[in-house]
C-alpha positions in Angstrom: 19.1 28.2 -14.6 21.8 26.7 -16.5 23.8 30.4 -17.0 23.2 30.5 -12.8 24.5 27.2 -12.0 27.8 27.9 -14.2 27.8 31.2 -12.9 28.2 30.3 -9.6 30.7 27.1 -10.5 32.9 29.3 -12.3 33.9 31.0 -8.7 36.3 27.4 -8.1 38.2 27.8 -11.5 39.5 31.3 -10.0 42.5 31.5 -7.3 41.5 31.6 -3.7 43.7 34.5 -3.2 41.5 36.4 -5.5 37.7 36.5 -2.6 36.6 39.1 -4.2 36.6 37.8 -8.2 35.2 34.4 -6.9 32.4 36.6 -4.6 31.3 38.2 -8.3 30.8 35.2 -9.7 28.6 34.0 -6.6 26.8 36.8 -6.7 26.2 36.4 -10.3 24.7 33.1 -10.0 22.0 33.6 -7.6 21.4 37.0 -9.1 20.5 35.7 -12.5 18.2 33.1 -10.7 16.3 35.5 -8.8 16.4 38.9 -10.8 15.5 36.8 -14.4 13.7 33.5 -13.7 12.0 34.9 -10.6 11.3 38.5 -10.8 11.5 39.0 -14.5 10.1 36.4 -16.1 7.7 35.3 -13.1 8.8 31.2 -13.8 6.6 28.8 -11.2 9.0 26.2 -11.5 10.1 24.7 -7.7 13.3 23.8 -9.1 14.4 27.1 -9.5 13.7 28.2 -5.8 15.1 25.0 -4.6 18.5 25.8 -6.5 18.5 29.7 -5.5 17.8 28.5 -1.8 20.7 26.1 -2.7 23.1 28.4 -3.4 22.7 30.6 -0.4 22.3 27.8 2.0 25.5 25.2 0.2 27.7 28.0 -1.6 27.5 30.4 0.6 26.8 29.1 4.0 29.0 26.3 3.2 32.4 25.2 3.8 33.2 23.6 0.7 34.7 26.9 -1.1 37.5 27.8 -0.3 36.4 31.4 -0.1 33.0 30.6 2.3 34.3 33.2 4.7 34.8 36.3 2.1 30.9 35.1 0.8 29.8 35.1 4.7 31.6 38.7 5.3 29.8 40.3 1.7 26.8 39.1 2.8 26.3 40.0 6.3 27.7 43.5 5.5 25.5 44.2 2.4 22.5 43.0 4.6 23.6 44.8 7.8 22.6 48.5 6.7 18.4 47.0 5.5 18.2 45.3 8.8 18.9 48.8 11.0 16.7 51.9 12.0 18.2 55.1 11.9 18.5 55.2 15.6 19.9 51.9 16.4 22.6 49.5 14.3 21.0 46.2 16.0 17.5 45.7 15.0 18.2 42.2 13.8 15.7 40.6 16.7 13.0 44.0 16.4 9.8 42.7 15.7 8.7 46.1 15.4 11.0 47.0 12.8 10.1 44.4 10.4 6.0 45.1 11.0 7.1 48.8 9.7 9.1 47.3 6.5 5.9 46.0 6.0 4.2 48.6 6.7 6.3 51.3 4.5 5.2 52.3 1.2 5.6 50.2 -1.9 6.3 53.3 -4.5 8.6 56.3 -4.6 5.1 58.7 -5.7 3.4 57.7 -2.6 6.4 57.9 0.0 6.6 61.6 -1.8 3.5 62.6 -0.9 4.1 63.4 2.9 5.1 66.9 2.2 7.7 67.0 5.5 9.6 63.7 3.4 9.5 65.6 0.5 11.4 68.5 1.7 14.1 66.0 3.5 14.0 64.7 -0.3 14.2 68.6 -2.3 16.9 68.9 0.2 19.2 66.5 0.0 19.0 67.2 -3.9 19.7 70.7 -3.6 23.2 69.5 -1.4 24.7 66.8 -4.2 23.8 66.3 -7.7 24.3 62.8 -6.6 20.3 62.8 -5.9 19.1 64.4 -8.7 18.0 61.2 -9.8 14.7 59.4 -8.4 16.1 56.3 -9.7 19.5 56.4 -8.0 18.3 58.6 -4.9 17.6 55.4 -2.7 20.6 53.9 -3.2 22.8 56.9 -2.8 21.2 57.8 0.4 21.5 54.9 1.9 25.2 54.8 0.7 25.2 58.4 2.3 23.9 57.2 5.9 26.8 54.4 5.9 29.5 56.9 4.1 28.7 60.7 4.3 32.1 60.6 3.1 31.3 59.8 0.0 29.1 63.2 -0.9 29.4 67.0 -0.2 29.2 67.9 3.1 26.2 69.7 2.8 24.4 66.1 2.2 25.5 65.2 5.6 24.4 68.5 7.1 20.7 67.9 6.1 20.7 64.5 7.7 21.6 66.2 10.9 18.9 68.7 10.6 16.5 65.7 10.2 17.5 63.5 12.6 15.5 62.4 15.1 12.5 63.8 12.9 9.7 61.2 11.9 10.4 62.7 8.3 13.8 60.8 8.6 12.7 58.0 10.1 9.7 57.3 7.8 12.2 57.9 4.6 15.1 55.7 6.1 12.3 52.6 6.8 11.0 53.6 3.2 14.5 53.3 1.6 15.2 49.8 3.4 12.3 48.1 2.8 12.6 49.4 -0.9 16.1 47.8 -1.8 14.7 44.8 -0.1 12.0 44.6 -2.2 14.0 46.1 -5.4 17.4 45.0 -5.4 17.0 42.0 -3.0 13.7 40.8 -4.4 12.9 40.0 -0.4 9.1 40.6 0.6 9.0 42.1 3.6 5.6 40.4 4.7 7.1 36.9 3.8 10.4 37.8 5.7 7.8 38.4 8.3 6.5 35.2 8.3 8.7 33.3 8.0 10.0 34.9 10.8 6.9 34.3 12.8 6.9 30.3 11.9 10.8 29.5 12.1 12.6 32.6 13.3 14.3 31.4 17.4 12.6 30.9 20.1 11.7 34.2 22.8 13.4 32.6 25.7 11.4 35.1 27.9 7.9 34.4 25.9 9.0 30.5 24.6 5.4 30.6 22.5 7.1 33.4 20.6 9.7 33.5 17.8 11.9 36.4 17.3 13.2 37.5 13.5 15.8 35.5 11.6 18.9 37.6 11.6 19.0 38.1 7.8 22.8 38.8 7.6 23.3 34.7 7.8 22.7 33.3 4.1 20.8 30.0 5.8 18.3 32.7 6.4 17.9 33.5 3.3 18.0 29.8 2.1 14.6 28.9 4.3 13.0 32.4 2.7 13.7 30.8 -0.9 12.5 27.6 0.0 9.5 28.2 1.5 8.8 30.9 -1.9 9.2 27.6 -4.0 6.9 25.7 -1.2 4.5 28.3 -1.8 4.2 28.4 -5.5 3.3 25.2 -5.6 0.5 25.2 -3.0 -0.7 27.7 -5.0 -0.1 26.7 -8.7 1.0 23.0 -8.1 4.6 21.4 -9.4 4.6 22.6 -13.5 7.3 19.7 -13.6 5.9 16.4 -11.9 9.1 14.5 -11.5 10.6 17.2 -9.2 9.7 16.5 -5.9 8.6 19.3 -3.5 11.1 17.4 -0.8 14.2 19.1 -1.9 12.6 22.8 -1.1 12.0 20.6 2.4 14.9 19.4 3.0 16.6 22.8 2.3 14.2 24.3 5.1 15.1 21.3 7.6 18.7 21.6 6.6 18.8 25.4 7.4 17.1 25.2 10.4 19.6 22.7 11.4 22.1 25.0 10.5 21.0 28.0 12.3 21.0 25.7 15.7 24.3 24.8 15.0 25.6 28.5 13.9 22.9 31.0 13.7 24.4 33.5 15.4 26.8 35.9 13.5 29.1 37.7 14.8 31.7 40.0 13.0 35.6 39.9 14.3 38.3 42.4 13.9 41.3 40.8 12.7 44.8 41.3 12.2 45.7 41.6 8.3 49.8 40.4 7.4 50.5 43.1 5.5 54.0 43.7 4.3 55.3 46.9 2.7 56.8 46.2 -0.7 59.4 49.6 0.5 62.2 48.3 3.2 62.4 52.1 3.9 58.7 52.1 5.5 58.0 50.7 8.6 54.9 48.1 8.4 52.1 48.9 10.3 49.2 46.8 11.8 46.0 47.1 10.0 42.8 45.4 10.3 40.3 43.9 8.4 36.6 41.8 9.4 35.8 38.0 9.5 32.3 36.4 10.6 32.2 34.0 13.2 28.9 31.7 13.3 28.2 30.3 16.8 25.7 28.3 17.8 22.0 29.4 18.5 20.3 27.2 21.0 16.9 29.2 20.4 16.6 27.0 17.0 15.8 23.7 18.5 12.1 23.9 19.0 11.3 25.8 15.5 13.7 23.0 13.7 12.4 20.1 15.6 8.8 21.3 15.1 9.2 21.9 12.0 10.9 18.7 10.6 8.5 16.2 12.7 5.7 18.3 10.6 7.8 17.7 7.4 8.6 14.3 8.3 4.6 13.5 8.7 4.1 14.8 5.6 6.0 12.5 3.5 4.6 9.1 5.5 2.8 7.9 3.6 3.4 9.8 0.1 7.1 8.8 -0.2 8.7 6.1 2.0 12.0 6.9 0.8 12.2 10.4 2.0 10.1 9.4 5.0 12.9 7.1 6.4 15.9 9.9 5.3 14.1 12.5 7.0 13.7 10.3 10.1 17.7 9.5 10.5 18.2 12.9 9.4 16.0 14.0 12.8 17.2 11.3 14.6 20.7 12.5 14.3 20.1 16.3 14.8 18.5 15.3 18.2 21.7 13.5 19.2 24.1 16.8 18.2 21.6 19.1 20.0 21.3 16.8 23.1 25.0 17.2 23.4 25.6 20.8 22.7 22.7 21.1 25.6 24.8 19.0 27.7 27.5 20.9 27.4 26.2 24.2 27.7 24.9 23.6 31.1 21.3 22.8 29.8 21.1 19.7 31.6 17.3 19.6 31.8 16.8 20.5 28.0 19.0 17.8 27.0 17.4 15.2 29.0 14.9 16.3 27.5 15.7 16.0 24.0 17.0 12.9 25.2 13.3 11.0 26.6 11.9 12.4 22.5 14.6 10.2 20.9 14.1 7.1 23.3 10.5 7.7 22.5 10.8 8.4 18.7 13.6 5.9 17.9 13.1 2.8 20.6 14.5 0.4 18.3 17.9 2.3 18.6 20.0 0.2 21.5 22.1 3.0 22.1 19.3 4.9 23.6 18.6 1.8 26.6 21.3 3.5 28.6 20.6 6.0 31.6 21.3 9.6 30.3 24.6 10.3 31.6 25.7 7.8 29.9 24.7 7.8 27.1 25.8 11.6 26.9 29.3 11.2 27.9 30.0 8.0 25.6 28.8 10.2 22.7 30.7 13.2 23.7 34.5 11.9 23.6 33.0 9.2 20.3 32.0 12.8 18.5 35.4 14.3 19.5 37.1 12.1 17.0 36.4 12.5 13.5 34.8 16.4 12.8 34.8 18.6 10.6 35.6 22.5 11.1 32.3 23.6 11.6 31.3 20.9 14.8 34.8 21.5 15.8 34.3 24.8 16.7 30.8 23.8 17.5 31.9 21.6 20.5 35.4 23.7 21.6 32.9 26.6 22.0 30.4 24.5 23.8 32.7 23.3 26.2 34.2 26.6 26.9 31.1 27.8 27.6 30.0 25.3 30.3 33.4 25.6 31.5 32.1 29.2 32.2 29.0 28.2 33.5 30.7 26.0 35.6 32.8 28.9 37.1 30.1 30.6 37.5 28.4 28.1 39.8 31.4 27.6 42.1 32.6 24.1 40.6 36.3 25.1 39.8 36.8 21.7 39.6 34.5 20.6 37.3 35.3 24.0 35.2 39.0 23.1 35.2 38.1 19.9 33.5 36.0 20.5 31.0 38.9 23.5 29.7 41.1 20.6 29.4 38.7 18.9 27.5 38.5 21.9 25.4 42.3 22.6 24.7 42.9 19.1 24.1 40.0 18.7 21.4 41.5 22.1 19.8 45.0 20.5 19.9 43.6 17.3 18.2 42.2 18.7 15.9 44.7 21.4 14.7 47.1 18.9 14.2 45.1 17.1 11.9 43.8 19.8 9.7 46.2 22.2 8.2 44.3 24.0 5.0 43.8 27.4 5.4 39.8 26.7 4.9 39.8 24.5 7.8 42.1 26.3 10.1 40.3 27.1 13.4 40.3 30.4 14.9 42.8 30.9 17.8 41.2 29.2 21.1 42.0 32.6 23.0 39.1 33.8 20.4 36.8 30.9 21.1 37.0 31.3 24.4 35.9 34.2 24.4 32.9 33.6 21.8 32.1 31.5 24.8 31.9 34.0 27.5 30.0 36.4 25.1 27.4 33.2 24.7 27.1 32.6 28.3 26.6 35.9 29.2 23.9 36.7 26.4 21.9 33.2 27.5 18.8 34.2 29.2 17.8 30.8 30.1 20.6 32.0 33.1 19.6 34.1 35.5 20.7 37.7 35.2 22.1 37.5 38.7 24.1 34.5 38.0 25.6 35.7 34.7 26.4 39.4 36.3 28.4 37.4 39.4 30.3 35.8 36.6 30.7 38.9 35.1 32.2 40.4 38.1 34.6 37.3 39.0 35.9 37.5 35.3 36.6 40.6 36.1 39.2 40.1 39.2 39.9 36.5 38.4 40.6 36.7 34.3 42.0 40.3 33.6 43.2 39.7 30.3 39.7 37.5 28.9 38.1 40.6 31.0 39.5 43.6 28.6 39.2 41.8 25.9 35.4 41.2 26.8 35.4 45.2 27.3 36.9 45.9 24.2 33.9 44.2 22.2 30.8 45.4 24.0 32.1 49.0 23.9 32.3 48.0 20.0 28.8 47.0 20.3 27.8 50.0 22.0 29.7 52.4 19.8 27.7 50.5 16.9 24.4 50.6 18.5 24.6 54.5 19.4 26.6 55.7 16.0 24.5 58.1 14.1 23.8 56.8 10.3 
């Protein structure tokens, strides 16, 4: 563990102009933690989980590097292509898709044995020596549904003669859920369930939980945890003095996270780039950064699972008993607010009746609601870091558009102002490229995007927006366009 932790420390000593060196030795870190310790040498010890879990949910889903958003990017796009069927790119929220991971053989021998796979596999060795080799023929054809570019043309002509065969489809759910098991060291029947116990709330079935989107490295933090959770259930702590509450407070934590941004989403950008020959004439290229918004659909699995964590430590440990209690205390008064501004009015009252209830020896919480809510909102304005920042410009960009979309221009108007004049606040006060804000033309439209995916709305409201975006906001409208036609190329482009 001590090669991991310096592994993954080293990454800080290295220039943050050089991502992709401080990336290796991320990758590094948690990869000797969970290919030796875990996988190799089969160690029980909850530490170990608890400080792989740490790395993915601090190091990586954290701001504290100055290279966060390079880890983000490598990790949602080396998780992307294991989370997609062959016939659509956005199976992130498919239940069905992770029962047939599940599902999908174990061994190379036995997905072999279905004689119409096994000429898809003779094949696509015949077309490229590439797949000569059982032990590289995974990987490569994976690499070849992302890249046919990479191999002879005559690999990519077999996949079109296979596509839309069950062949194909078996093979390409076979190859996923083998370089999650193999390479990832991911169970698919744990991913499973822990997407079944935490994963965000169905807002059209609420007694339901959709997957985690396993691009977002808190995800993989709560799968690591709950591993480490596990193994002691099952074999009991091998090291008494190490207390089972830090593999909780890493699932509490990453729950909290995923409320506050769960959902990814993965931005073209402009890229600066300057030829080095005065005789060329530069020209724009573009490269990718991830965006985490919030996800409202984590309340209820967060707050039902911390109250259950919380009881837990009553009357074991005091100390961890009362942390955990401020801890949920003040996650209740961030998600009150982001409800309030969203234009969940009745889920943040809500929210608002559990903490009077919970906490009625807090005086702030004797005030009427409105209150209470609005006094918080401009006190949490002041003093935030990057992360709430954009939490709360997004959030009040969105109400502004659900406010528009009700008929209170007014209203709408206002709480745009509030908005611009948080951005500008805080953009003068934070400088470092770390904790730079994205544009507000960008937020704003993260916000419409959010808005018009909520299905709390109704579909009629959220289409009349739509449409008045459309005449009223040209400019926000094509730039709305532009993405979902990105989207919808992604969705329908063959792999």
């Amino acid at each position: 563990m001590i090669r991991s932790i310096i592994a993954s420390s080293i990454s800080v000593a290295i220039p943050a102009r050089q991502p992709e060196q401080r990336w290796r030795w991320v990758k590094n870190g948690y990869e000797l933690l969970r290919d030796e310790a875990v996988d190799k040498y089969k160690l029980r010890n909850i530490e170990i989980y608890h400080e792989l879990a740490r790395i993915f949910q601090h190091k990586i889903g954290g701001i504290s590097d100055d290279a966060q958003a390079y880890y983000k990017l490598q990790l949602a796009s080396l998780m992307k292509p294991l989370l997609s069927s062959s016939d659509n790119q956005m199976d992130f929220e498919d239940k069905e898709y992770f029962d047939a991971l599940v599902e999908a053989p174990v061994e190379w021998n036995k997905i072999i044995k279905d004689p119409n796979v096994s000429r898809l596999v003779e094949s696509l060795k015949s077309a490229d020596p590439a797949f000569s080799e059982n032990s590289k023929f995974v990987g490569n054809y994976l690499s070849l549904r992302q890249d046919s570019g990479r191999f002879a043309p005559a690999a990519a002509d077999v996949i079109d003669d296979f596509r839309g065969t069950e062949a194909l489809k078996r093979f390409d759910i076979f190859a996923k859920a083998y370089l999650l098991r193999n390479v990832w060291k991911l169970d698919p029947k744990l991913m499973r369930e822990v997407n079944q116990t935490y994963g965000p709330i169905d807002w059209s079935e609420p007694n339901s939980h959709l997957p985690f989107d396993w691009r977002h490295a808190d995800s993989h933090a709560i799968y690591w945890a709950v591993k480490g959770l596990r193994i002691v259930e099952e074999y009991g702590s091998l090291e008494k003095d190490i207390p089972e509450i830090n593999a909780d407070r890493i699932v509490a934590h990453s729950l909290q996270n995923l409320f506050r941004y769960g959902k990814v989403f993965v931005h073209n950008v402009p890229l600066n780039i300057v030829s080095d020959d005065p005789s060329q004439e530069s020209q724009q290229q573009f490269g990718q950064e991830v965006f985490l918004r919030p996800d409202l659909r984590f309340f209820e699995p967060y707050n039902e699972a911390v109250l259950k964590i919380i009881e837990k430590y009553k009357t074991e440990n005091e100390g961890a008993y009362q942390s955990l209690r401020n801890g949920h205390r003040n996650m209740l008064i961030n998600a009150l607010l982001l409800f309030y501004q969203s234009g969940h009015k009745p889920q943040s009252q809500k929210i608002y009746s559990q903490l009077r209830k919970l906490y009625p020896e807090i005086p702030d919480f004797k005030v009427e609601f409105e209150e209470y809510a609005r006094k918080r909102l401009f006190e949490e304005l002041e003093n935030m870091d990057i992360f709430n920042m954009k939490e709360q410009v997004t959030a009040l960009l969105r109400e502004t558009f659900f406010l528009f979309a009700i008929g209170d221009n007014e209203a709408a108007a206002g709480r745009k102002k509030m908005a611009e004049e948080a951005y500008k606040m805080y953009v003068s006060k934070n400088t470092e490229d770390r904790t730079k804000l994205p544009e507000l033309g960008v937020l704003e439209k993260l916000g419409l995007i959010d808005f018009l995916e909520d299905e709390q709305f109704s579909r009629s409201l959220r289409y009349d927006l739509y449409k008045r975006i459309e005449i009223e906001r040209p400019d926000l409208f094509k730039q709305l366009q532009t993405e979902l036609e990105k989207n919808q190329k992604q969705s329908e482009e063959p792999k």
